[in-house]
C-alpha positions in Angstrom: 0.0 0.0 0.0 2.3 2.8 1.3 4.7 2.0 -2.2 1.2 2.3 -4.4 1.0 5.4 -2.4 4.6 6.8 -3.4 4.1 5.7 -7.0 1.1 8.1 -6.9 3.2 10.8 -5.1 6.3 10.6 -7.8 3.6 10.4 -10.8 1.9 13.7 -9.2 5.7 15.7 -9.1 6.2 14.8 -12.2 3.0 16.1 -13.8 3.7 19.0 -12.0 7.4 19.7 -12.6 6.2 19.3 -16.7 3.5 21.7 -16.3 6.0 24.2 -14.8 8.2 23.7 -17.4 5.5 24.4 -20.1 4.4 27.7 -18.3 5.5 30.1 -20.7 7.9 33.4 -19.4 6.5 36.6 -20.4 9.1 39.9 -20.1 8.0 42.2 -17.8 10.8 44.9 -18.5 14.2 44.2 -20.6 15.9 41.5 -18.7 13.3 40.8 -16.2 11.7 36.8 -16.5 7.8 36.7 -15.5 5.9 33.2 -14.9 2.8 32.5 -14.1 2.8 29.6 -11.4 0.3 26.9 -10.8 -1.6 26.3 -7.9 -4.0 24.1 -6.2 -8.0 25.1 -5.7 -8.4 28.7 -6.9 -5.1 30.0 -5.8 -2.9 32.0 -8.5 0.6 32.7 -8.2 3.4 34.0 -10.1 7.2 34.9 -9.8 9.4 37.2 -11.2 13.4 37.4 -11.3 15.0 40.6 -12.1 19.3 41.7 -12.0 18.9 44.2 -9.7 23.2 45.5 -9.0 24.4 42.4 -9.3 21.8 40.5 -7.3 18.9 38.5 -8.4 15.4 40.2 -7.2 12.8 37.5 -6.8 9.1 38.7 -6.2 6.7 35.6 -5.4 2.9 36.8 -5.3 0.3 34.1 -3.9 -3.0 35.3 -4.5 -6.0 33.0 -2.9 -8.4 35.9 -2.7 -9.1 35.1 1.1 -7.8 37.2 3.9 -6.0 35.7 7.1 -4.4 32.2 5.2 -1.4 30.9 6.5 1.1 29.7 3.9 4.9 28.4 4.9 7.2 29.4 1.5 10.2 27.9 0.7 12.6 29.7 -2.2 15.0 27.5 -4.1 18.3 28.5 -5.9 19.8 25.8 -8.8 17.9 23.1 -6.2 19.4 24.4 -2.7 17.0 26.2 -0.4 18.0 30.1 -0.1 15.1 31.2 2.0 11.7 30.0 3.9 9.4 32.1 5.9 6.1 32.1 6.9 3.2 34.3 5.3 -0.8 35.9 6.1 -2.8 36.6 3.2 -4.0 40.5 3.8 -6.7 42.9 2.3 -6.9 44.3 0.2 -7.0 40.9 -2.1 -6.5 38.0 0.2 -2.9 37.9 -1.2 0.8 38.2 -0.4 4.3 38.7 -2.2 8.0 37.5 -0.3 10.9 39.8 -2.1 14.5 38.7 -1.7 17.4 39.2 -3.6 20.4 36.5 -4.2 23.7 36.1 -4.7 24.1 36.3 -8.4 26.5 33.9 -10.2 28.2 35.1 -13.1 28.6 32.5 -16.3 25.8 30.2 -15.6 21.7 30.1 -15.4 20.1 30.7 -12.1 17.0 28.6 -11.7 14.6 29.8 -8.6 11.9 27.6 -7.8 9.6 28.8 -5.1 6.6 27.1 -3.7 4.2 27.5 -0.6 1.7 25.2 1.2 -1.3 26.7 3.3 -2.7 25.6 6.2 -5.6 24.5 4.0 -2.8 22.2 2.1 -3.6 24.5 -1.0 -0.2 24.3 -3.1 1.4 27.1 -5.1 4.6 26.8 -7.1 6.5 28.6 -9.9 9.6 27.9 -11.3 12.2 30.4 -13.4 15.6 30.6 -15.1 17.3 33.6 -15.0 20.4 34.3 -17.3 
């Protein structure tokens, strides 16, 4: 049962890692990389990368369009987690955004991948490449 149950569980990350990967980037100013996430129920989310003086500004925006949520967010850099934190969903629109800026490394691809979980096990993630 419980390796029926893992099968399920890898099948599920995969769907979703391919779906990510099919999310197309739209250019929100010269240089900057926009995605629209995916999420679970009738969440939305979306993250955006930008070189900001040598740093890497990453904006990720949940929006469940309900007020007072709890939602634990984890940011990945190239796979290694660079930040988690813990976030409410406010007013005006039941939403949130976590900014951070990374370390930028010069002469390869940065890939962010940032996801967060609610209390109400709604899942948001979005994935970029920057460079």
């Amino acid at each position: 049962m419980r390796t029926r149950h893992l099968q399920r569980l890898g099948l599920i990350c995969a769907i979703g890692a391919a779906a990510l990967v099919a999310i197309p980037a739209t250019s929100a100013k010269d240089g900057d990389v926009l995605v629209r996430g995916t999420c679970t129920k009738a969440s939305s989310s979306k993250l955006k990368l930008s070189e900001e003086d040598g740093r890497i500004e990453v904006e990720f925006e949940v929006d469940a369009n309900r007020i007072g949520q709890s939602w634990r967010v984890v940011i990945r850099r190239n796979g290694k987690v660079n930040f988690r934190t813990r976030r409410i969903t406010r007013r005006p629109s039941g939403s949130f955004t976590v900014r951070r800026e990374l370390d930028n490394r010069r002469g390869a691809p940065d890939f962010v991948h940032a996801r967060a979980v609610s209390t109400t096990e709604q899942v948001c993630r979005a994935a970029a490449t920057l460079g």
